[in-house]
CHARMM internal coordinates of N, CA and C (Angstrom, degrees):
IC EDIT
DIST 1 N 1 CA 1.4539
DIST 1 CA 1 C 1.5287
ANGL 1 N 1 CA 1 C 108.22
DIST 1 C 2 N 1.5741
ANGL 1 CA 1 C 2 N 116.71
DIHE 1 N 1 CA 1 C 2 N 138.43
DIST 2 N 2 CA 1.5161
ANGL 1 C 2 N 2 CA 120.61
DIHE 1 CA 1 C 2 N 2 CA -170.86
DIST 2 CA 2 C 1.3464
ANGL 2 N 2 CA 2 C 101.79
DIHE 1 C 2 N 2 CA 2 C -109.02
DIST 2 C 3 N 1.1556
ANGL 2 CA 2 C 3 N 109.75
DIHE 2 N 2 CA 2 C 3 N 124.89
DIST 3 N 3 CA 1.5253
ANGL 2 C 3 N 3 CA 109.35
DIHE 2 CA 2 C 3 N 3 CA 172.50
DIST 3 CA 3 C 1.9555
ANGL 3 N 3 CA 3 C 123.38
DIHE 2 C 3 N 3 CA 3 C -89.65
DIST 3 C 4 N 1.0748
ANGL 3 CA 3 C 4 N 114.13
DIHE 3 N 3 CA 3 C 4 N 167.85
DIST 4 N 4 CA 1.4171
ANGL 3 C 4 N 4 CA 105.03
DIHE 3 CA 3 C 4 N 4 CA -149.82
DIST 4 CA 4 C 1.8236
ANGL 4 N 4 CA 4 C 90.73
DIHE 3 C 4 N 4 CA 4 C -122.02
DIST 4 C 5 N 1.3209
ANGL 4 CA 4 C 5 N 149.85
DIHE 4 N 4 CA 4 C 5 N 118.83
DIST 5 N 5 CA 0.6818
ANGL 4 C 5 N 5 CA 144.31
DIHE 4 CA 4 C 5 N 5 CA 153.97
DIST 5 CA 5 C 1.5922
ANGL 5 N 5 CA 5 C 140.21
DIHE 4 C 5 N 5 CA 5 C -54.97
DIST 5 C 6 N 1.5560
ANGL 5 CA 5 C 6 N 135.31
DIHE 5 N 5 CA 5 C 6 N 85.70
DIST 6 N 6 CA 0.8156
ANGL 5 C 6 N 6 CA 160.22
DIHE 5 CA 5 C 6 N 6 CA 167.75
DIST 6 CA 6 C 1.5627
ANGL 6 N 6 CA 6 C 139.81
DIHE 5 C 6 N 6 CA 6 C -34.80
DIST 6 C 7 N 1.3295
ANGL 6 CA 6 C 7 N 105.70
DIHE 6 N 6 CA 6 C 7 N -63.47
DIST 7 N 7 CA 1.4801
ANGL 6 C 7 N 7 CA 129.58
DIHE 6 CA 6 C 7 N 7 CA 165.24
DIST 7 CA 7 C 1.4471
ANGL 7 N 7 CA 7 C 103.21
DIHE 6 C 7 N 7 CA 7 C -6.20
DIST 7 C 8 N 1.2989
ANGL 7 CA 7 C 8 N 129.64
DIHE 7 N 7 CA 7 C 8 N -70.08
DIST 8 N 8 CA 1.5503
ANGL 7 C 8 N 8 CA 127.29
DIHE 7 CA 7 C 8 N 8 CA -161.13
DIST 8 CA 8 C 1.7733
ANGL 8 N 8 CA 8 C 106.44
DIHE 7 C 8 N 8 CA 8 C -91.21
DIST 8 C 9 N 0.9492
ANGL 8 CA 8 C 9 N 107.62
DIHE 8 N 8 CA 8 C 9 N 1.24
DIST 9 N 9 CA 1.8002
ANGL 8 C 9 N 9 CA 118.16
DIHE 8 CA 8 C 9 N 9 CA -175.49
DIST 9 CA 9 C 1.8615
ANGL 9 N 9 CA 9 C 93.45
DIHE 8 C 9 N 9 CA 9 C -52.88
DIST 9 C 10 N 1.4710
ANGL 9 CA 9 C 10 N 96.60
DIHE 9 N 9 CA 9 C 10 N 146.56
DIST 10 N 10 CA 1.7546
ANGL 9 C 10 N 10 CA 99.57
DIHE 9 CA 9 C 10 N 10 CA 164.64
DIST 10 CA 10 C 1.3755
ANGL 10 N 10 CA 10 C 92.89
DIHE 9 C 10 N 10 CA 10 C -139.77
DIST 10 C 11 N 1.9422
ANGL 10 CA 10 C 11 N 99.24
DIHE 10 N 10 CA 10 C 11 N 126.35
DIST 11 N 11 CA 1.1255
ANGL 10 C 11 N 11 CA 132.99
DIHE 10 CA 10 C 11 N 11 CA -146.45
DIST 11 CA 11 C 2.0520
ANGL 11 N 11 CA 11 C 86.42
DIHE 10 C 11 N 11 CA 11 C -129.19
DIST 11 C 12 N 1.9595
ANGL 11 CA 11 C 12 N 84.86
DIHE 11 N 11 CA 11 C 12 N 128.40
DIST 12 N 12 CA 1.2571
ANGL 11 C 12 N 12 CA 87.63
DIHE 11 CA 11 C 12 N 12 CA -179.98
DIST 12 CA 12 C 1.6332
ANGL 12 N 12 CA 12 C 103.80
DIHE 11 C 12 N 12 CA 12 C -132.46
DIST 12 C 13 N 1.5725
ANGL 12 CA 12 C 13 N 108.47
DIHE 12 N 12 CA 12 C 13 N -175.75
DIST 13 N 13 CA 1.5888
ANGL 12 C 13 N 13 CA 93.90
DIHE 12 CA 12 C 13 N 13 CA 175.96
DIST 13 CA 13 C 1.5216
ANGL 13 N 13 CA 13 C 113.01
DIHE 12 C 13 N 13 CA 13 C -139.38
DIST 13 C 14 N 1.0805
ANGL 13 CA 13 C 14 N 134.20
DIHE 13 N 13 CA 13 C 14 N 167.17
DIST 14 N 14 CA 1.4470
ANGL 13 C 14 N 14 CA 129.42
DIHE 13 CA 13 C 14 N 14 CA 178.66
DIST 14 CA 14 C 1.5788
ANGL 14 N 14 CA 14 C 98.12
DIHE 13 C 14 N 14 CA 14 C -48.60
DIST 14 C 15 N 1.6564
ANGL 14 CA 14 C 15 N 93.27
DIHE 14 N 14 CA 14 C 15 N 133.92
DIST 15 N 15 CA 2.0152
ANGL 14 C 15 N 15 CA 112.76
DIHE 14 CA 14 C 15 N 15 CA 156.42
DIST 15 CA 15 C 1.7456
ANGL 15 N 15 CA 15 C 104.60
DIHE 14 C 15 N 15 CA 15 C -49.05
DIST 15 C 16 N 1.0594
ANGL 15 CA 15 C 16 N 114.36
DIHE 15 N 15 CA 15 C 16 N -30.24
DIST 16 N 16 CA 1.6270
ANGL 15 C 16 N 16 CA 126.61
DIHE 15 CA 15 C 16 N 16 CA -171.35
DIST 16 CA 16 C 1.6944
ANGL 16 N 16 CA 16 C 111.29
DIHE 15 C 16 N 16 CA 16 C -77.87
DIST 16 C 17 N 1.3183
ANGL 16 CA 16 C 17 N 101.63
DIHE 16 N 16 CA 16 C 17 N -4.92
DIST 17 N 17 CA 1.6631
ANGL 16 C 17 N 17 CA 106.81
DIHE 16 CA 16 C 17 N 17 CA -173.76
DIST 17 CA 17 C 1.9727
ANGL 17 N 17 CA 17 C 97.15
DIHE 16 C 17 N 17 CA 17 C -79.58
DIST 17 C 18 N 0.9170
ANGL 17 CA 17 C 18 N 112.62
DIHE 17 N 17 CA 17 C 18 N -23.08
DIST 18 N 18 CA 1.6341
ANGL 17 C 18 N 18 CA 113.91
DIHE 17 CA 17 C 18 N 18 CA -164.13
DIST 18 CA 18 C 1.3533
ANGL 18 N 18 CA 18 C 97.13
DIHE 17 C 18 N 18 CA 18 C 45.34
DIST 18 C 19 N 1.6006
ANGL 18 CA 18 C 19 N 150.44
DIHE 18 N 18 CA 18 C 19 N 68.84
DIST 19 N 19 CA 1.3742
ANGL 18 C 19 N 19 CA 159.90
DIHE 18 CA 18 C 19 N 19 CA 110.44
DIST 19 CA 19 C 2.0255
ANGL 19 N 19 CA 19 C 89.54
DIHE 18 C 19 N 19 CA 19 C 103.64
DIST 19 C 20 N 1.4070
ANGL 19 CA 19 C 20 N 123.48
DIHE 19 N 19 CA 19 C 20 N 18.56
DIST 20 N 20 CA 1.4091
ANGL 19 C 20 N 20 CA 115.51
DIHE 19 CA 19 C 20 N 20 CA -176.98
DIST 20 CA 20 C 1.9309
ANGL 20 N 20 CA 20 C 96.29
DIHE 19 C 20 N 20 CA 20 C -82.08
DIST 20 C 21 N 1.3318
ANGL 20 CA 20 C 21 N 79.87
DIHE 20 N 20 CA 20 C 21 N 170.27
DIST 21 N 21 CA 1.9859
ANGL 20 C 21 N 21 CA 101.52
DIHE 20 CA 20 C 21 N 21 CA -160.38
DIST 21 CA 21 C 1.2995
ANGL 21 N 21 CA 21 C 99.49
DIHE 20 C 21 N 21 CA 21 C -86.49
DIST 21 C 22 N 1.3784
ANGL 21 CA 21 C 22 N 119.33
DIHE 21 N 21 CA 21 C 22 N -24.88
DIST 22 N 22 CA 1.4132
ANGL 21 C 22 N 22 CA 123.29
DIHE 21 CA 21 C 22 N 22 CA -173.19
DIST 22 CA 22 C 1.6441
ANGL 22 N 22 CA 22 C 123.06
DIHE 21 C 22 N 22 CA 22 C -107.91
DIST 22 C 23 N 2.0354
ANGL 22 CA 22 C 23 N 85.60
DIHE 22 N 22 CA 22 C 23 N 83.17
DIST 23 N 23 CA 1.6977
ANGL 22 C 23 N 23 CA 78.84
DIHE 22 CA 22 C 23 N 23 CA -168.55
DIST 23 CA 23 C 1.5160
ANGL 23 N 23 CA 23 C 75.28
DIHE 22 C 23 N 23 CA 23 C -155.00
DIST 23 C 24 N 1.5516
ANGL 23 CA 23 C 24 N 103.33
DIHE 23 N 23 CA 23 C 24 N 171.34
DIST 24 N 24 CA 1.4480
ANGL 23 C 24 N 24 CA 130.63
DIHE 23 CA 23 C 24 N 24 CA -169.90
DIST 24 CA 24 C 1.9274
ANGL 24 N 24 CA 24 C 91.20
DIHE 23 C 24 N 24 CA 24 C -92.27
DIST 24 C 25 N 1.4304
ANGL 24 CA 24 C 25 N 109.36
DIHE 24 N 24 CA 24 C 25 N 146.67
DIST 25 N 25 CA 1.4457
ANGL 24 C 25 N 25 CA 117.19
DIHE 24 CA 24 C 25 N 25 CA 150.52
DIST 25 CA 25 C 1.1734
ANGL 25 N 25 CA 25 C 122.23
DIHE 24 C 25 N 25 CA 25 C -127.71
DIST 25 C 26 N 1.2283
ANGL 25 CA 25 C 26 N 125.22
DIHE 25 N 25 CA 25 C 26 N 147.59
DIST 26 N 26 CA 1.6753
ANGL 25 C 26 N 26 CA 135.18
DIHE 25 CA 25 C 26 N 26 CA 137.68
DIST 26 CA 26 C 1.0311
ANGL 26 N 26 CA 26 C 170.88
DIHE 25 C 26 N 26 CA 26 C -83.20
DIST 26 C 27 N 0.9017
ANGL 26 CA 26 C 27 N 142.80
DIHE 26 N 26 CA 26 C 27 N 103.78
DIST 27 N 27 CA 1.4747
ANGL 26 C 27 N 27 CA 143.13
DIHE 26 CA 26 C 27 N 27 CA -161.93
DIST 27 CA 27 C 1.3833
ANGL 27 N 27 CA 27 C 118.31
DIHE 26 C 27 N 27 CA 27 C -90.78
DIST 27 C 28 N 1.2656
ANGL 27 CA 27 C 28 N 120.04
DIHE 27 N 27 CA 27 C 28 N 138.96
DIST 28 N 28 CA 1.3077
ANGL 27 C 28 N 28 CA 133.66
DIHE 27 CA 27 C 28 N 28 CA -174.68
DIST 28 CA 28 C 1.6654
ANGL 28 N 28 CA 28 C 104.88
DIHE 27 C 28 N 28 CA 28 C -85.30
DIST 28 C 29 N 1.1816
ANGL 28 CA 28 C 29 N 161.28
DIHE 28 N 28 CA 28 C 29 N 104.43
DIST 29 N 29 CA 1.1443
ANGL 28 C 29 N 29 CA 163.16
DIHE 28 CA 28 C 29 N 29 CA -151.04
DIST 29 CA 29 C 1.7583
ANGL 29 N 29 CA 29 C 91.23
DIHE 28 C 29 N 29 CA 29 C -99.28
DIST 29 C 30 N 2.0298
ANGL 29 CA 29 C 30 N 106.60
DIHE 29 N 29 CA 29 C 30 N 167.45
DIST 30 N 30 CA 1.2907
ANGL 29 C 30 N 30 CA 100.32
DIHE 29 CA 29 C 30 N 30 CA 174.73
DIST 30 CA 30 C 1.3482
ANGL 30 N 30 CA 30 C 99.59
DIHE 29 C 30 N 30 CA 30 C -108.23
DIST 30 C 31 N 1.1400
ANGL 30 CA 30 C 31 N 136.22
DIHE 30 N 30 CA 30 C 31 N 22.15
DIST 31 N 31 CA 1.5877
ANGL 30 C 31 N 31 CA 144.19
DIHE 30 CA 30 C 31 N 31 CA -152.63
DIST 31 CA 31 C 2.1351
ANGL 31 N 31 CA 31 C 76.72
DIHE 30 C 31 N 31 CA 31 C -123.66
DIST 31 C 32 N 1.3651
ANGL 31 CA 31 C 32 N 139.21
DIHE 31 N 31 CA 31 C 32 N -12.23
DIST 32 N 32 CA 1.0945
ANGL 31 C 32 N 32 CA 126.94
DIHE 31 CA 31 C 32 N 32 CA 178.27
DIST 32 CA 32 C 1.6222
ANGL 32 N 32 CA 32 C 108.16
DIHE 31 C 32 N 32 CA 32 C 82.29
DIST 32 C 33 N 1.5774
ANGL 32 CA 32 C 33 N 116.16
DIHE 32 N 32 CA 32 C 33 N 18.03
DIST 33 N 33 CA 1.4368
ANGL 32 C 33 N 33 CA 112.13
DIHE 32 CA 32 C 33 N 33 CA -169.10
DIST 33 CA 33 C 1.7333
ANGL 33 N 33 CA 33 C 93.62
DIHE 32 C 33 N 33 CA 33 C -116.03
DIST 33 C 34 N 1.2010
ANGL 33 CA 33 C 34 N 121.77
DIHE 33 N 33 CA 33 C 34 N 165.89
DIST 34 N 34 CA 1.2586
ANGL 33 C 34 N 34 CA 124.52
DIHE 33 CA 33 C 34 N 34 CA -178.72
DIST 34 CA 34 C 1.6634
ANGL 34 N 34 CA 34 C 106.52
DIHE 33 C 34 N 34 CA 34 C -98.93
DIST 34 C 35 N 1.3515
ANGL 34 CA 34 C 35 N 119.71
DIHE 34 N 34 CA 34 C 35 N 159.84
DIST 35 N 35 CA 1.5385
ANGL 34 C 35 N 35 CA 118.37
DIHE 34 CA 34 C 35 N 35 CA 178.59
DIST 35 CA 35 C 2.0386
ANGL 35 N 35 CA 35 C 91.53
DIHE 34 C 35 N 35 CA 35 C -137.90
DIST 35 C 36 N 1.4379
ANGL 35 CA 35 C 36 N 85.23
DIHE 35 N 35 CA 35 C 36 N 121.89
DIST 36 N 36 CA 1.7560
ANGL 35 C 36 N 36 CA 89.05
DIHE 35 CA 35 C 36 N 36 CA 172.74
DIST 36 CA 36 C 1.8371
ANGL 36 N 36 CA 36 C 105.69
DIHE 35 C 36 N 36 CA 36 C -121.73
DIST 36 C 37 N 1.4238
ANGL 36 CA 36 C 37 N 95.92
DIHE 36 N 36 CA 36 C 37 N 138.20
DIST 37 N 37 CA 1.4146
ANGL 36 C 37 N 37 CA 91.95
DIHE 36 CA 36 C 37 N 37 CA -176.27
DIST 37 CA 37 C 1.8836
ANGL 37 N 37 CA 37 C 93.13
DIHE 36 C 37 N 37 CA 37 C -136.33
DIST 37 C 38 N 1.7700
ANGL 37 CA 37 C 38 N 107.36
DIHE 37 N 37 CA 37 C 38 N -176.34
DIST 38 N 38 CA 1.4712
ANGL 37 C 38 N 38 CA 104.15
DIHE 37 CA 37 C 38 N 38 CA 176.53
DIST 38 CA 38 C 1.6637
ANGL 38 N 38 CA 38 C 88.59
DIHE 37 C 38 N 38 CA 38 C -102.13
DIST 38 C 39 N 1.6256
ANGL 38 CA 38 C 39 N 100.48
DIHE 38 N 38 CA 38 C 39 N 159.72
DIST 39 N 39 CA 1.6096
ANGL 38 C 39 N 39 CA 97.29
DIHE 38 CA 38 C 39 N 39 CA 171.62
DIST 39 CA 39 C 1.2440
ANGL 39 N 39 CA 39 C 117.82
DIHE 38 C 39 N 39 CA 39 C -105.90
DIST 39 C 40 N 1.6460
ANGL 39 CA 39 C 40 N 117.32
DIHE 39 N 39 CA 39 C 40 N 29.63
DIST 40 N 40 CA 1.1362
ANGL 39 C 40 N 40 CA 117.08
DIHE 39 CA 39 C 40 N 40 CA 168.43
DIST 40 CA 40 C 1.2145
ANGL 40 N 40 CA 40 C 121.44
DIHE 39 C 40 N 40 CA 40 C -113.74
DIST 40 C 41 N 1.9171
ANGL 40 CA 40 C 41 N 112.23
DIHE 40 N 40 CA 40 C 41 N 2.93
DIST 41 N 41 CA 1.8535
ANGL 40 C 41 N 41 CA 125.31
DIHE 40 CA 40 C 41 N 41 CA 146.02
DIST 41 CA 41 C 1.1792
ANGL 41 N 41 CA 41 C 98.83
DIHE 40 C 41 N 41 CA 41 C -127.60
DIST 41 C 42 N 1.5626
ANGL 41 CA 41 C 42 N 109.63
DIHE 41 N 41 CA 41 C 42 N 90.49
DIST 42 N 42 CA 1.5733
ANGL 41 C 42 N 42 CA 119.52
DIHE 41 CA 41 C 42 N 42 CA 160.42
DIST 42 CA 42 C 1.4368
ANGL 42 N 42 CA 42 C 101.77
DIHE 41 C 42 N 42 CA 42 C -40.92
DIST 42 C 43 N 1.2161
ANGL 42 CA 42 C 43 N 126.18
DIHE 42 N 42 CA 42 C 43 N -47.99
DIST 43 N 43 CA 1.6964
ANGL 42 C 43 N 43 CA 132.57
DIHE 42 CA 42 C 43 N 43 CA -143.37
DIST 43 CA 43 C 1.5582
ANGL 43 N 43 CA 43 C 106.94
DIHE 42 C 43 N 43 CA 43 C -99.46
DIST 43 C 44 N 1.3923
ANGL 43 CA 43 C 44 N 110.33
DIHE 43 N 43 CA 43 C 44 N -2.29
DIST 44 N 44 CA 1.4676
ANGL 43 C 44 N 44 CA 121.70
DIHE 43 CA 43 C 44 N 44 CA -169.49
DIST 44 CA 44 C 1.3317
ANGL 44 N 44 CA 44 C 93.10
DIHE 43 C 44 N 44 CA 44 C -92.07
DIST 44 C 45 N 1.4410
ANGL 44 CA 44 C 45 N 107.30
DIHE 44 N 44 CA 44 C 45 N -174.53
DIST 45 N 45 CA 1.6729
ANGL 44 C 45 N 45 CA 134.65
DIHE 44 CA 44 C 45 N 45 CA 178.39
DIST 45 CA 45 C 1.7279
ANGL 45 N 45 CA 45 C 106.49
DIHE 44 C 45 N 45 CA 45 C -67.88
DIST 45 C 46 N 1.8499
ANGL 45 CA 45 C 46 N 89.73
DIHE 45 N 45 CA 45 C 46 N 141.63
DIST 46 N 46 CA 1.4786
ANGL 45 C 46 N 46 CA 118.03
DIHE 45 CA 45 C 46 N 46 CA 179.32
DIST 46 CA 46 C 1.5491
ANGL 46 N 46 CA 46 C 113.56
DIHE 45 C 46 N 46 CA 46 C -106.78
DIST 46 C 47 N 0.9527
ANGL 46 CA 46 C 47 N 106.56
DIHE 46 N 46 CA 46 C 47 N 129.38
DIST 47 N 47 CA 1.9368
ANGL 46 C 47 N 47 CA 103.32
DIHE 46 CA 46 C 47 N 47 CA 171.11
DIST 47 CA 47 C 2.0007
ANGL 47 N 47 CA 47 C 98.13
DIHE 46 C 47 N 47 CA 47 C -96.96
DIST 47 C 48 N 1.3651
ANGL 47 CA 47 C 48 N 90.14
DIHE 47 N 47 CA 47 C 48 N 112.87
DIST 48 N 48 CA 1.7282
ANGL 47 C 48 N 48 CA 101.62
DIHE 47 CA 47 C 48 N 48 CA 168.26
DIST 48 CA 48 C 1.8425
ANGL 48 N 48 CA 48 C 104.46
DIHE 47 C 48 N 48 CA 48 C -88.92
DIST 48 C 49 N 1.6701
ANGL 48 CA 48 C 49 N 91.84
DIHE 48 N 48 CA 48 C 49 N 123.57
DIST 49 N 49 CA 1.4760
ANGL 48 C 49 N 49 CA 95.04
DIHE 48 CA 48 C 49 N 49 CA 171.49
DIST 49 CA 49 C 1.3446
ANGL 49 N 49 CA 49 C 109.32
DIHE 48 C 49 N 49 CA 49 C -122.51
DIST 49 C 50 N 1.6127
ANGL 49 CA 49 C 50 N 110.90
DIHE 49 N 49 CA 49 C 50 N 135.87
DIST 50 N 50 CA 1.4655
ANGL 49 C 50 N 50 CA 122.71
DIHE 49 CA 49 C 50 N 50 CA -171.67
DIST 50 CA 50 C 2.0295
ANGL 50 N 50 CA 50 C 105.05
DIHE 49 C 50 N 50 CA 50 C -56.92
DIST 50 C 51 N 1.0088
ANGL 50 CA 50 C 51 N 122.92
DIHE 50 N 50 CA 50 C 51 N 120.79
DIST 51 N 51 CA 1.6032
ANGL 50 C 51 N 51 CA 122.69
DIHE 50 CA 50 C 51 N 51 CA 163.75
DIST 51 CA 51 C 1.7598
ANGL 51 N 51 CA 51 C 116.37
DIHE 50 C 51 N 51 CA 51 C -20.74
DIST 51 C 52 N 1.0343
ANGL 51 CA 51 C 52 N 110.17
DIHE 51 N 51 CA 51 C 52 N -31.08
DIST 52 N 52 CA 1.8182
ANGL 51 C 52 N 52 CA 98.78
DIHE 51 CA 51 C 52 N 52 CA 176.77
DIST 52 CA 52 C 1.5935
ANGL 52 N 52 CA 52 C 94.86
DIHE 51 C 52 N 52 CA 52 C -91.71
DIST 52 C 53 N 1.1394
ANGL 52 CA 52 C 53 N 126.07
DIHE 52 N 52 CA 52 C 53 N -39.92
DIST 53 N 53 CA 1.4064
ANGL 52 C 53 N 53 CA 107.67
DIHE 52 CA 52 C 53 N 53 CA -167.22
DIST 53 CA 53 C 1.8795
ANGL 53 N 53 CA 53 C 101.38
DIHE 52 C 53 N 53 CA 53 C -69.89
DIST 53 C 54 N 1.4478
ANGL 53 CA 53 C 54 N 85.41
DIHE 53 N 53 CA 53 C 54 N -44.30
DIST 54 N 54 CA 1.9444
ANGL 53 C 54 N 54 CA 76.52
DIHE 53 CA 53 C 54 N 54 CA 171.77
DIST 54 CA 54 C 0.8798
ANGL 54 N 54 CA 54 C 127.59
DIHE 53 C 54 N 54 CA 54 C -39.99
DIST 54 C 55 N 1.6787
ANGL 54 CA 54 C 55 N 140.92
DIHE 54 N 54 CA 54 C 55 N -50.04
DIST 55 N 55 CA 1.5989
ANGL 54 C 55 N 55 CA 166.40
DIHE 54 CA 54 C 55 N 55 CA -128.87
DIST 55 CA 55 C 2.5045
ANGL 55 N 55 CA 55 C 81.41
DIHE 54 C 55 N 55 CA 55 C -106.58
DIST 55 C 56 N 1.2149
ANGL 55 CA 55 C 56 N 87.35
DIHE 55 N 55 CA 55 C 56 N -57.52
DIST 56 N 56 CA 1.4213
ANGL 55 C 56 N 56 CA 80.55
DIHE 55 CA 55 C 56 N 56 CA 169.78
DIST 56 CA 56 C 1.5821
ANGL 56 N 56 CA 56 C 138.62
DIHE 55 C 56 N 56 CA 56 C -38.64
DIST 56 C 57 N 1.1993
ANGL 56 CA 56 C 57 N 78.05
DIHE 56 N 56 CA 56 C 57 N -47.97
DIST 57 N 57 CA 1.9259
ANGL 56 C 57 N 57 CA 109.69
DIHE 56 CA 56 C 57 N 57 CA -168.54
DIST 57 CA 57 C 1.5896
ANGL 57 N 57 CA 57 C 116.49
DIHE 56 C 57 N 57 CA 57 C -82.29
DIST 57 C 58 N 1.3225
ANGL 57 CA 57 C 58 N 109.53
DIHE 57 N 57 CA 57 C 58 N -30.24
DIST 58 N 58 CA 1.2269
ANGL 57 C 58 N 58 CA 115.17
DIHE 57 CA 57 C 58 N 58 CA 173.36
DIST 58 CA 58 C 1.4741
ANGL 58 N 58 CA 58 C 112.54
DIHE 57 C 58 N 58 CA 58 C -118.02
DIST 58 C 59 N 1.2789
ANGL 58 CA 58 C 59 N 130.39
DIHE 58 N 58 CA 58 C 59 N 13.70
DIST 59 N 59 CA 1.6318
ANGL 58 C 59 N 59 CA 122.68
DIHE 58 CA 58 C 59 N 59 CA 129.50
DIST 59 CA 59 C 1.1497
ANGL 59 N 59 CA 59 C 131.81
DIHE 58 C 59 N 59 CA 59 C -72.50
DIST 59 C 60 N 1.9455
ANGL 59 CA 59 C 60 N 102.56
DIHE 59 N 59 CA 59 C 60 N -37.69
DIST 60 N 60 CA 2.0284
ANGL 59 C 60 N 60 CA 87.67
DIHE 59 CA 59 C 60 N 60 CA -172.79
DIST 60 CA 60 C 2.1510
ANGL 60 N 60 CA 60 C 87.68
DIHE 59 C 60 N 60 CA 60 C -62.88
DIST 60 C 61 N 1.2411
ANGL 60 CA 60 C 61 N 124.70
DIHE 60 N 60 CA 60 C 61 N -41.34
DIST 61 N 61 CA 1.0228
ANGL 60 C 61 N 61 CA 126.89
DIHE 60 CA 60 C 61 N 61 CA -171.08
DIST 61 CA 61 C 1.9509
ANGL 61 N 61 CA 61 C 111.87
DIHE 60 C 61 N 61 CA 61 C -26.07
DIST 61 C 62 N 1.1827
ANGL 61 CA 61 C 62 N 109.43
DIHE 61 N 61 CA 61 C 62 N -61.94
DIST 62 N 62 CA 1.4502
ANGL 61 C 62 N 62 CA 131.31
DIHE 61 CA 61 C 62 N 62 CA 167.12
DIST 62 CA 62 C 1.1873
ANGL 62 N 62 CA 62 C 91.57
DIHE 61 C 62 N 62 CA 62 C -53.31
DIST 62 C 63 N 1.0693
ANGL 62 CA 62 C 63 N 145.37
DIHE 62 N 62 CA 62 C 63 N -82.36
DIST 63 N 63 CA 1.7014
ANGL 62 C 63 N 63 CA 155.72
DIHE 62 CA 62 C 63 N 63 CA -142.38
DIST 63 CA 63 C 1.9303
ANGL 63 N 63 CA 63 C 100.40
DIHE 62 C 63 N 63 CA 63 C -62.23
DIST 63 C 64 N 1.4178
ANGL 63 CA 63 C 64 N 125.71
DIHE 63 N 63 CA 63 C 64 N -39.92
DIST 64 N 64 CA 1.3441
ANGL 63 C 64 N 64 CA 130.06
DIHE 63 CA 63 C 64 N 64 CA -155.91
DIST 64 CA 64 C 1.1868
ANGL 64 N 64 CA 64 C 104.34
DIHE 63 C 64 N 64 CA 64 C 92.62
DIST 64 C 65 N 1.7721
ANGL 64 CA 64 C 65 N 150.86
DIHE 64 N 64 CA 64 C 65 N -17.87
DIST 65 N 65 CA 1.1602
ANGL 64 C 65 N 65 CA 151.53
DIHE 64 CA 64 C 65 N 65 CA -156.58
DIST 65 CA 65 C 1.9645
ANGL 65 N 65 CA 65 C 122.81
DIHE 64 C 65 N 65 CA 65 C -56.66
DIST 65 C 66 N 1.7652
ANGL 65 CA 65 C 66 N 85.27
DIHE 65 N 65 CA 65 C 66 N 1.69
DIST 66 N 66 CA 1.6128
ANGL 65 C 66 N 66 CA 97.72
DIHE 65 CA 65 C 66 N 66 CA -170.27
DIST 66 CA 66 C 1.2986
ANGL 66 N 66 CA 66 C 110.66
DIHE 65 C 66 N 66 CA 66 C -109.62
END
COOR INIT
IC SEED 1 N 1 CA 1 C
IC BUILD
């Protein structure tokens, strides 16, 4: 298992959060992959998603496809 280095990631959250603790963030990776974590364990585990599956994931998202 490869681990993904994090530390310098800038992690943002939906405009839709209105500033609550209990929301998912993301990070834009420089490898072009996405990093999603919860923001209520900054320090916990990230799911890295490859850029096409992202581009996937957040159209049906737009679309209703989910």
């Amino acid at each position: 298992m490869s681990t993904t280095d994090l530390s310098g990631a800038t992690w943002r959250k939906s405009s839709r959060s209105n500033g609550q603790a209990s929301c998912v963030e993301v990070a834009d990776l420089d490898t072009g992959h996405h990093a999603v974590r919860d923001s209520k364990n900054r320090t916990g585990p990230a799911l890295i998603i490859p850029s096409t599956q992202w581009a996937t994931f957040t159209t049906a998202l737009g679309t209703d496809e989910l």
